[in-house]
N, C-alpha and C positions, 0 to 999 in steps of 0.2 A: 325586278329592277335592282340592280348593284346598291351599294347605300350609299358611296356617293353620287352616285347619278341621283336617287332619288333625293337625296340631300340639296342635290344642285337644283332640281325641279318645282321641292319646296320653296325655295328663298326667290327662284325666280320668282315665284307669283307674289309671293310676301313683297316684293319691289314693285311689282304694278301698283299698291297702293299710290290715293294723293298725297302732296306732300304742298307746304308754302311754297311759291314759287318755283312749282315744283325742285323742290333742293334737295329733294331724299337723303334726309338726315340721317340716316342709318347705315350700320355696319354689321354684319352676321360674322359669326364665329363657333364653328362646327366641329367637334369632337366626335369620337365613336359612342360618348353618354349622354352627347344632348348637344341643344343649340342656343348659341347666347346671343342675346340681342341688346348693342351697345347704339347710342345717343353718338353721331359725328357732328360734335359740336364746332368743329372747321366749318358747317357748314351751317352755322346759326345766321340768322336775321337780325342784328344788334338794336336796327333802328324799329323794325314794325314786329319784332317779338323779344323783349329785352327779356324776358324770365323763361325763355326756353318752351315757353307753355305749349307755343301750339308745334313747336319739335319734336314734343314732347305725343302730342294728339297726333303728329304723322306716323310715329314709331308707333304707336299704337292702332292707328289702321293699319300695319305691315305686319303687325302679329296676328292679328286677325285672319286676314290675306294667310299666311301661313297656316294658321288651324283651321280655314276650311279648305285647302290645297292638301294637308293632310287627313283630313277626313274623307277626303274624297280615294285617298291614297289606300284608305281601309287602316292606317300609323295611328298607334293611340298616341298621346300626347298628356304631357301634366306641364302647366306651367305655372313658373313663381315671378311675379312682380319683384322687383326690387332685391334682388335675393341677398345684397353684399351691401348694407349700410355704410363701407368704407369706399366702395367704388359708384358715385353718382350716374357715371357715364352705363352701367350695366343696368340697363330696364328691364329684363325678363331674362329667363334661364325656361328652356324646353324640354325636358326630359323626355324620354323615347319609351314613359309607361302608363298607365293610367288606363282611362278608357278614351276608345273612338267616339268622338263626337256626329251622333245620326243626323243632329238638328243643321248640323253643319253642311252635307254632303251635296245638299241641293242648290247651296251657293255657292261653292265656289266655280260651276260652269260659267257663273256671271262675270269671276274677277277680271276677265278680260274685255268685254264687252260693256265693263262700267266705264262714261266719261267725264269728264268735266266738262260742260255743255251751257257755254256763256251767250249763247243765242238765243230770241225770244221762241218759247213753247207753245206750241199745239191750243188749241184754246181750250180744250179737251177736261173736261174733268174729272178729279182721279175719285172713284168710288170710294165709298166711306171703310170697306171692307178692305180696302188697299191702305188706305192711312191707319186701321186699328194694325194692321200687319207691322205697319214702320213704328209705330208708339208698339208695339210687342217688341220686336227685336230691340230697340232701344234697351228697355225693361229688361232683355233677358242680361245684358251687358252690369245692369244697375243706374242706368241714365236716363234721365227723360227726354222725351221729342214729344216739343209741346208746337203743332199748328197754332197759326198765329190768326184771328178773324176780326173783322168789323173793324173798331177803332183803335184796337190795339195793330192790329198789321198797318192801317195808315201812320200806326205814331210810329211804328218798327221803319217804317220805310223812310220819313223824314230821318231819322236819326243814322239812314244809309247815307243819304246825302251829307247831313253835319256830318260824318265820318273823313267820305271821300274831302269836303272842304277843309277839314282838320290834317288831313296829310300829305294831301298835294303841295297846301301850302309849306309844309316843312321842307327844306332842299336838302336834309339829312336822308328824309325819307326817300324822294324822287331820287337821290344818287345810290340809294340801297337797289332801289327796282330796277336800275338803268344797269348798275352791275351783274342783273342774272338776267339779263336780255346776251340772249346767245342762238348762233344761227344750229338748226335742229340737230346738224353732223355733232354737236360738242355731248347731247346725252342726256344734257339738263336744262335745266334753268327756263325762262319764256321763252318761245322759240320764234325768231324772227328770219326773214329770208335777208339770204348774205348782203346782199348791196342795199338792203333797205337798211340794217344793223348800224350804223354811225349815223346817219338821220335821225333815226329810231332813239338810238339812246342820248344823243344831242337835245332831243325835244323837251323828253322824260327830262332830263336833268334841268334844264333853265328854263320850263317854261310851267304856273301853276296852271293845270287844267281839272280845277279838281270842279268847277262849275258846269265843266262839258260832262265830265263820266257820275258827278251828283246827277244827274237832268238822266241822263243814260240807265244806270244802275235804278233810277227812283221810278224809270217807263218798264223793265222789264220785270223788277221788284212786284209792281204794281196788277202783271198782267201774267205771272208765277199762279198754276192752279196751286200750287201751295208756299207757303212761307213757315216756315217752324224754326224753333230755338234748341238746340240739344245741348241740352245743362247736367250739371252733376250738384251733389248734396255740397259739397264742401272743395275747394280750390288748390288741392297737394298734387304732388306729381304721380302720386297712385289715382287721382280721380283724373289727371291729365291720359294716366296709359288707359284709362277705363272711357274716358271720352273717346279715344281713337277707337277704341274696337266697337263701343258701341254705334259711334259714325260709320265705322266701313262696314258694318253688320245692316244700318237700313241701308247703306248704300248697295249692297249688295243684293237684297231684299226689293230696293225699289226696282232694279234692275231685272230682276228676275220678273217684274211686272210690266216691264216694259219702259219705266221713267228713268230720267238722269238726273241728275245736279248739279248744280253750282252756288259757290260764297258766296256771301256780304257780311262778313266779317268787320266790318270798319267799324259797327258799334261796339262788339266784343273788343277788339283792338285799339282806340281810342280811350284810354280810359276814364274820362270823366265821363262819357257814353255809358258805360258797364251797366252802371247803376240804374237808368233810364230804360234802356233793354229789360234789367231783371225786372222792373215796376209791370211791366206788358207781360211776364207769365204767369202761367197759372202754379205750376208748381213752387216749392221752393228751394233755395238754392243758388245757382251759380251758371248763369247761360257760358258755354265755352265754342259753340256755333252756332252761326246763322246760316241758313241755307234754303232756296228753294230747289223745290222739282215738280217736274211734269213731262209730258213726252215728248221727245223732240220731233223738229219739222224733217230734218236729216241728218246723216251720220256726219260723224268729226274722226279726224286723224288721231290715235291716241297720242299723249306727249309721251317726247323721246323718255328713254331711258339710262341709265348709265350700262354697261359692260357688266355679267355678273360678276367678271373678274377683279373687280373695284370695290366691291361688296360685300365680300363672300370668301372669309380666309377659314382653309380646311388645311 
């Protein structure tokens, strides 16, 4: 394969990663000694992520995406976090040496077959040798994924509900969400069908329903063969790029098993919540997602994507 064709092959799947709203925060930038991965802060969330954090946890599941698209590639790879203390927007630099990663090879058939799967699951339980797989890959990242049980997943789940009631109610927030409602032709953003689209973001903007999707998120929360927290030791934007890989790493892992995912993020994101979440893990540290998974009842259409030519300057 030419190098930049394979070049262009890499970063595709590095762009399948999730992102907020889906907003794919990211920008690749490819030379013949490596490949830099820069933070597109045009495309931040001001009102439901003011510190960049989880733009932060997206670009960090799209490196991931990338190094196991190159493992599969046979490409070794070396990469550096943070490489340029002067340039914030530069989150990782890829070099084109080191070693191939083996552990890798076996997930990345998954990265396209992972969804975001906001439907209720299978009632199905996921074997306990499948959840030590997701707390392993977690671990290999440096993160923990801590399932959530008994009375601590019911307090997890109430504190879904305060969440969703905490930012419905804001009209700063509802006018953030109602601006990345876009019909699927645009690439990004939540994808609504054309002539439902002015409805759509009409509602979102003037009306609080955070009592309808609390009631909502707290039945499928509730009915999630698993609920877990994935936290890191300490809250800088090197544990934010470490959150993302370690996220798209079970997420890739569950997939491989057959399970999907989806957020409830609203007590991570709330922040007088934060605190309340951390009380419910076992480990210590700093919850940076909520999520459950389990296997779903049927397939979902994946979310659009951008053009890699939007992405992707060689």
């Amino acid at each position: 394969m030419a190098a930049r064709q394979a070049i262009e092959a890499l970063v595709a799947k590095a762009i399948e990663a999730p992102s907020s709203h889906n907003s794919q925060p990211w920008i690749f930038e490819a030379t013949a000694e490596a490949i830099r991965l820069y933070a597109d802060r045009t495309r931040a969330l001001s009102v439901n992520d003011p510190n960049d954090r989880e733009l932060t946890i997206s670009c960090g599941c799209a490196l991931m995406n990338l190094r196991a698209a190159a493992a599969e590639q046979g490409r070794p790879l070396m990469v550096s976090l943070l490489p340029d203390k002067d340039d914030p927007d530069l989150l990782a630099e890829i070099g084109f040496d080191g070693q191939v990663d083996e552990d890798l090879k076996p997930l990345a058939r998954h990265i396209s077959p992972r969804r975001t799967y906001r439907k209720k699951f299978e009632v199905d339980d996921v074997s306990p040798a499948i959840l030590e797989d997701l707390i392993d890959a977690a671990a290999i990242e440096g993160v923990w994924f801590d399932p959530l049980l008994g009375t601590h997943r019911a307090a997890a789940v109430a504190l879904v509900s305060e969440g969703d009631a905490a930012q419905w109610s804001d009209p700063q927030w509802r006018r953030e969400v109602a601006s990345w409602m876009h019909p699927r032709r645009r690439g990004e953003g939540l994808p609504i069908p054309w002539l439902a689209l002015p409805a759509a973001r009409l509602v979102v903007r003037s009306f609080d329903m955070g009592k309808g999707f609390g009631a909502k998120h707290r039945e499928i929360a509730q009915h999630s063969p698993i609920l877990a927290v994935l936290g890191t030791q300490k809250d800088r934007v090197q544990d934010w790029l470490s959150a993302g890989q370690g996220l798209e790493r079970v997420l890739l892992t569950a997939a491989k098993a057959g399970l999907q995912a989806s957020y409830l993020n609203q007590p991570v994101q709330v922040a007088h919540l934060r605190a309340a979440l951390q009380s419910l893990c076992q480990n210590g540290g700093v919850p940076q997602i909520l999520l459950r998974l389990g296997y779903p009842m049927d397939d979902v259409i994946a979310a659009p994507r951008r053009p890699l030519s939007d992405v992707l300057k060689m």
